[in-house]
C-alpha positions in Angstrom: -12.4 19.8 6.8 -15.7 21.2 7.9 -18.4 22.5 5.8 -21.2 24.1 7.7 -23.3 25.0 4.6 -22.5 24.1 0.9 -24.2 25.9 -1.2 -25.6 23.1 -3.3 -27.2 21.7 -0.5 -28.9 24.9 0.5 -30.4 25.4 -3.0 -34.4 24.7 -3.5 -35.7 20.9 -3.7 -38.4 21.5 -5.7 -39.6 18.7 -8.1 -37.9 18.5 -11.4 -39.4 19.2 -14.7 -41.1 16.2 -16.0 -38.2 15.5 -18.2 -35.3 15.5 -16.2 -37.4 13.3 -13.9 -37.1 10.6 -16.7 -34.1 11.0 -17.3 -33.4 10.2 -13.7 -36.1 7.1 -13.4 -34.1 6.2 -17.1 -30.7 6.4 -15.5 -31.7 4.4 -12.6 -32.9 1.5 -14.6 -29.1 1.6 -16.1 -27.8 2.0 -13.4 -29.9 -1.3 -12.3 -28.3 -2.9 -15.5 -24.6 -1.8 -14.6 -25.1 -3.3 -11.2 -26.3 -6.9 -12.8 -23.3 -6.5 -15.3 -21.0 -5.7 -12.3 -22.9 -9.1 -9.9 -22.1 -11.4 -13.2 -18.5 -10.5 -13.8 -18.0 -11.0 -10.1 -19.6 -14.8 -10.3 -17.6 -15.3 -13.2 -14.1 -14.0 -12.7 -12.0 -14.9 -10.1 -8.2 -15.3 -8.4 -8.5 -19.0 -10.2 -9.3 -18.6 -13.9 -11.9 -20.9 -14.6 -14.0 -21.1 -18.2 -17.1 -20.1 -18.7 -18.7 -23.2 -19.3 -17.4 -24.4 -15.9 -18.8 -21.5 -14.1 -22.0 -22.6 -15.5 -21.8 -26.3 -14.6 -20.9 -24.7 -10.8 -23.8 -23.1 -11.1 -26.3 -25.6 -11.8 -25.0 -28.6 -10.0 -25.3 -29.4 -6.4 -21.6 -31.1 -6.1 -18.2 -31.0 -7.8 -14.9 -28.7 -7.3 -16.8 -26.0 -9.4 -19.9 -25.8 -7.3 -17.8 -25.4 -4.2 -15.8 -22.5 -6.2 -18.5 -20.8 -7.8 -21.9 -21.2 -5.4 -19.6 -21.3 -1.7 -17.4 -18.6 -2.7 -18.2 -15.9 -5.4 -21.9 -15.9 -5.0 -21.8 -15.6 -1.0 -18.6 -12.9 -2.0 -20.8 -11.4 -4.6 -24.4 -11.3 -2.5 -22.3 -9.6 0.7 -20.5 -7.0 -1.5 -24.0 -6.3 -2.9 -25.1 -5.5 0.7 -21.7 -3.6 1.8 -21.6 -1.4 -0.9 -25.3 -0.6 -0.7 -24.9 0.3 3.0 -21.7 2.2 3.0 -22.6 4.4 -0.2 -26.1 4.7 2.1 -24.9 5.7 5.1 -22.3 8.0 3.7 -25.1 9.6 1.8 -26.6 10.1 5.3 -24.2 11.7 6.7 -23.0 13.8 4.3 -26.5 15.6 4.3 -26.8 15.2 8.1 -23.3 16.8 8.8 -24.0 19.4 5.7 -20.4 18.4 4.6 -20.4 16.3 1.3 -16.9 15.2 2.0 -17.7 13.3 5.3 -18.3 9.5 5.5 -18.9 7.1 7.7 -15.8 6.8 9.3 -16.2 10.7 10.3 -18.2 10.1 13.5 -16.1 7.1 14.9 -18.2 3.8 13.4 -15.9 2.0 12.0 -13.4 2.6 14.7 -15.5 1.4 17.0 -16.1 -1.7 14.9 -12.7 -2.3 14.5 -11.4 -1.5 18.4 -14.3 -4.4 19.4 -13.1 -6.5 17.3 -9.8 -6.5 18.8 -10.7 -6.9 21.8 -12.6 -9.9 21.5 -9.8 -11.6 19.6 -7.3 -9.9 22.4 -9.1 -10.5 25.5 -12.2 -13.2 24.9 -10.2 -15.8 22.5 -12.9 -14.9 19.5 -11.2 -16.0 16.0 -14.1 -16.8 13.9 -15.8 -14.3 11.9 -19.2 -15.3 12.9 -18.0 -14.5 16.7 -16.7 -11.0 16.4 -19.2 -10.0 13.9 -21.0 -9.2 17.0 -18.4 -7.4 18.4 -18.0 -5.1 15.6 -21.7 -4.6 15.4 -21.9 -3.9 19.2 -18.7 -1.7 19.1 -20.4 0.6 16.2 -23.3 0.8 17.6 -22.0 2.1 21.3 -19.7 4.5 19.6 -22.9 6.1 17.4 -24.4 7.0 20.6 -21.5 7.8 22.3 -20.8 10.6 19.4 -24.2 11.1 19.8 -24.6 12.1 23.1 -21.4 13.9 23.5 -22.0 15.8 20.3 -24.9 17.7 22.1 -27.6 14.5 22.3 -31.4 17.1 21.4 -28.6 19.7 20.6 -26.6 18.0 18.6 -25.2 20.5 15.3 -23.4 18.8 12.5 -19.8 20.8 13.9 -20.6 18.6 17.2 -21.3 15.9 15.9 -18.0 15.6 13.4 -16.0 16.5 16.3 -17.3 14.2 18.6 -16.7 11.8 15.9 -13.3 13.0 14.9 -11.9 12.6 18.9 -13.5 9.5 19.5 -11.8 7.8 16.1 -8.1 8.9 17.0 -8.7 7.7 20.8 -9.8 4.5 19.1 -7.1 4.0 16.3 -4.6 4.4 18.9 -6.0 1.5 21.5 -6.3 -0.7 18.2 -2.8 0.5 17.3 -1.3 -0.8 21.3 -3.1 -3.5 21.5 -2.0 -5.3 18.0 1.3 -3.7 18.8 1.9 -5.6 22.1 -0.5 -8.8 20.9 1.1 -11.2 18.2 -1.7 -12.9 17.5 -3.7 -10.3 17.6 -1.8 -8.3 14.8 -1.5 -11.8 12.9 -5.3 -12.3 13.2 -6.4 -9.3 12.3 -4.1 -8.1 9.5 -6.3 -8.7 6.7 -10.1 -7.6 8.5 -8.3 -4.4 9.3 -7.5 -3.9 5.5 -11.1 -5.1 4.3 -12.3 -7.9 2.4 -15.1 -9.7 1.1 -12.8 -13.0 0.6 -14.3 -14.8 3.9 -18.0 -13.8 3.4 -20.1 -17.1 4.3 -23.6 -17.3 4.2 -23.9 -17.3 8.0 -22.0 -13.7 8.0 -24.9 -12.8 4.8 -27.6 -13.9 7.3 -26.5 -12.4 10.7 -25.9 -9.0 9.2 -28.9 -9.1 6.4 -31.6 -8.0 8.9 -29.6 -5.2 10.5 -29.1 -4.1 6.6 -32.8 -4.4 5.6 -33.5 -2.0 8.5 -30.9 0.5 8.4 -31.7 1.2 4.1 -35.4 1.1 5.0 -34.8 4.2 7.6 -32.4 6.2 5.6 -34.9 5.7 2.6 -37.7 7.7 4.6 -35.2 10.1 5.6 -34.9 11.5 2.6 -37.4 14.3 3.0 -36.9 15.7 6.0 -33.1 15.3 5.5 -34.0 17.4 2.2 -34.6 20.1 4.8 -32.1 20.0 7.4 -29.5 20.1 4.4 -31.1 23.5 4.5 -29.9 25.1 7.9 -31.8 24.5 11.1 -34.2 27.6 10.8 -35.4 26.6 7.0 -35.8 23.2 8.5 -37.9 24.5 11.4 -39.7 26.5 9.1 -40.5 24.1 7.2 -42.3 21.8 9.9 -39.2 19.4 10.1 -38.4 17.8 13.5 -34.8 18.4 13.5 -33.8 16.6 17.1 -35.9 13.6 15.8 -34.7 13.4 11.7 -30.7 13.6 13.4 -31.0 11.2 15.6 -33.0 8.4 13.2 -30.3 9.2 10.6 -27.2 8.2 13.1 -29.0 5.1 13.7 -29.5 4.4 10.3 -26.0 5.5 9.6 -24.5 3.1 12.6 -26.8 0.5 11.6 -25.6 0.1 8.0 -22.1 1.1 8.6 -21.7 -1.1 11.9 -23.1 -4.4 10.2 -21.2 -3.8 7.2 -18.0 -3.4 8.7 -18.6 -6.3 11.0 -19.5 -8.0 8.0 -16.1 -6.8 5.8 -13.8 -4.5 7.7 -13.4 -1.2 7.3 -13.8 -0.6 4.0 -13.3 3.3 3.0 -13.9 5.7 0.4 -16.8 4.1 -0.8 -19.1 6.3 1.5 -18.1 9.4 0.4 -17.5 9.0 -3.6 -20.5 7.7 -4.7 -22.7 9.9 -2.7 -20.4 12.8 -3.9 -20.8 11.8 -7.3 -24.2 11.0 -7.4 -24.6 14.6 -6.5 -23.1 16.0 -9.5 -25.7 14.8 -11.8 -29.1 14.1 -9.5 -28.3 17.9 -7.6 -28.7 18.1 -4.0 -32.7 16.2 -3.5 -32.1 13.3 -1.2 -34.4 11.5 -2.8 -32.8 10.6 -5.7 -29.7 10.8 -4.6 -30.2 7.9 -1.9 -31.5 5.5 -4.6 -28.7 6.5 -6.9 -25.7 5.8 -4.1 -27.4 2.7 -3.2 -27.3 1.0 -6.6 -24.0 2.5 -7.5 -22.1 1.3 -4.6 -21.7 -1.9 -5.0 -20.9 -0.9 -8.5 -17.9 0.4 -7.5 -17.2 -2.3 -4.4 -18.1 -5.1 -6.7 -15.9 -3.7 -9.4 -13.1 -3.2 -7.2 -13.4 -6.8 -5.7 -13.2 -7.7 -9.7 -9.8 -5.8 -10.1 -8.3 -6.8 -6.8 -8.6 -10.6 -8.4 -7.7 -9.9 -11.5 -4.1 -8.1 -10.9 -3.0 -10.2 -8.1 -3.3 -13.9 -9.5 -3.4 -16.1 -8.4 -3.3 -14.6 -5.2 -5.8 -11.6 -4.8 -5.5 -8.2 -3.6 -8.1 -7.3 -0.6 -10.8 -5.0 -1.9 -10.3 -2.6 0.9 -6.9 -1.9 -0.4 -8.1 -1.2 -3.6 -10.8 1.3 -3.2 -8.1 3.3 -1.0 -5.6 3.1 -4.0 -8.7 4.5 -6.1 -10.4 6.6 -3.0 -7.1 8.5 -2.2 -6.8 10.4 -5.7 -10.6 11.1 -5.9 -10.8 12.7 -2.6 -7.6 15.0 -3.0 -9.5 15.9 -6.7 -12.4 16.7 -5.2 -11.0 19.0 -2.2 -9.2 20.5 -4.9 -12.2 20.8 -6.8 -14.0 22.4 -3.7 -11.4 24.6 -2.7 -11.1 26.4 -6.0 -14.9 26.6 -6.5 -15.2 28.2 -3.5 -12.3 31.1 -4.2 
């Protein structure tokens, strides 16, 4: 479903009064607060119940069974599903202005196909099994497939119609290589069963480190995008009007876009939904200026990543149910809600 111009995004981004601009500074401090909340319950609850004395002592000593639980596994879980969320909510924030559709997100122009078709062929075809091998793949995949899109969706001429499109062919030639290939591969299918699904259950903090710097640059780009984005959202004559440089703002925010979205899902697998309802719900409250709402969907992300990491451990002890799985249980209803939503504004 494309959505050449909605009309929130086309309304004026003039500053806001002086107080309902601290209301927004106010709500981002919560929102700060909700994020640490979110972090803590993540360091402190798990798939093994463990006191909270002992989480503590994990904390704060260098050796024991609790240190190994609580410092190895939830705060290298809890640090990369900080970074994930912040990216995808980011780069789905991106996109949605840059395709002037609010319900697009990442995986809309091919990134985390591409991630995931790379990753299968390195397990496939080079022997790769450890995450620190194929997170290169994934990252290398995404990246090719963001300028592939780009390019074929018009490269200087690129339109957000073109570049959806591109994005939309590319992903279902994609899927269905993955989908042969694990078919016909055993091993392949057996390997990659649970990074197709997504998870933050094997972050380490070699993956935290190899993807970190990708992550830094990626947010730092989209950050500065937000003005000019602010007038693209507009239509391409406002924009040009406007002294934007439209050929240069689209093609810094698929970069930032396939940065954050690449290293994140090499980092985690695809994880979806999370790009397009936070974004989509930030809007409802900040309006349609970029410049809060890019602040807003990267704190609130891993909110909701975090959070659903949180539940996923909770439900399935003393097993645990892959976070990926979860925010598609939760995505799926949201999205059908707000197309619904959409459609009936609209009539």
């Amino acid at each position: 479903m494309l959505v050449d111009s909605p009309p929130e995004q086309c309304a004026e981004t003039a500053p806001a009064p002086p107080t309902r601009r601290a209301i927004r500074v106010l709500g981002l401090f919560a929102s700060v607060a909700l994020l640490v909340l979110v972090a803590l319950a993540s360091i402190a609850i798990g798939a093994k119940s463990l006191p909270l004395g002992d989480v503590w002592h994990g904390l704060f000593h260098d050796s024991g069974t609790y240190a190994d639980i609580v410092v190895d596994d939830r705060i290298s879980r809890t640090v990369l599903g900080l970074l994930a969320g912040a990216a995808l909510g980011l780069s789905g924030a991106v996109l949605q202005a840059l395709t002037r559709n609010p319900l697009a997100d990442p995986g809309l122009l091919g990134i985390n196909a591409g991630a995931s078709a790379a990753v299968v062929t390195a397990i496939t075809y080079f022997g790769v099994t450890s995450l620190s091998g194929y997170v290169w793949f994934a990252f290398a995949g995404a990246a090719v497939v963001g300028a592939l899109v780009w390019f074929l969706g018009g490269s200087r001429g690129a339109t957000p119609v073109r570049l959806a499109l591109a994005g939309t062919a590319i992903s279902a030639a994609l899927y269905g290589y993955l989908q042969a290939v694990m078919i016909m591969d055993d091993a392949a299918l057996s390997k990659m069963r649970f990074w197709t699904v997504g998870s933050l259950a094997s972050a380490t903090g070699s993956t935290i480190t190899q993807v970190a710097p990708f992550l830094a640059v990626g947010t730092v780009v989209a950050l500065l995008l937000a003005r000019p984005l602010n007038a693209v959202a507009m239509g391409d004559d406002t924009a040009r009007a406007l002294g934007a440089n439209l050929n240069r703002t689209r093609a810094l925010a698929m970069l930032s876009a396939t940065v954050l979205c690449g290293a994140a899902t090499a980092a985690c697998g695809p994880i979806v939904f999370v790009g397009l309802m936070v974004p989509h719900v930030v809007r409802s409250f900040t309006g349609p200026d970029l410049r809060w709402i890019l602040p807003y969907a990267t704190i609130l992300s891993p909110v909701l990543l975090l959070g659903a990491d949180v539940l996923g451990r909770m439900i399935a002890r003393p097993a645990e149910l892959q976070v990926g799985i979860v925010t598609a249980v939760i995505g799926g209803p949201v999205f059908i809600f707000l197309v619904r939503r959409r459609r009936t504004a609209q009539l």
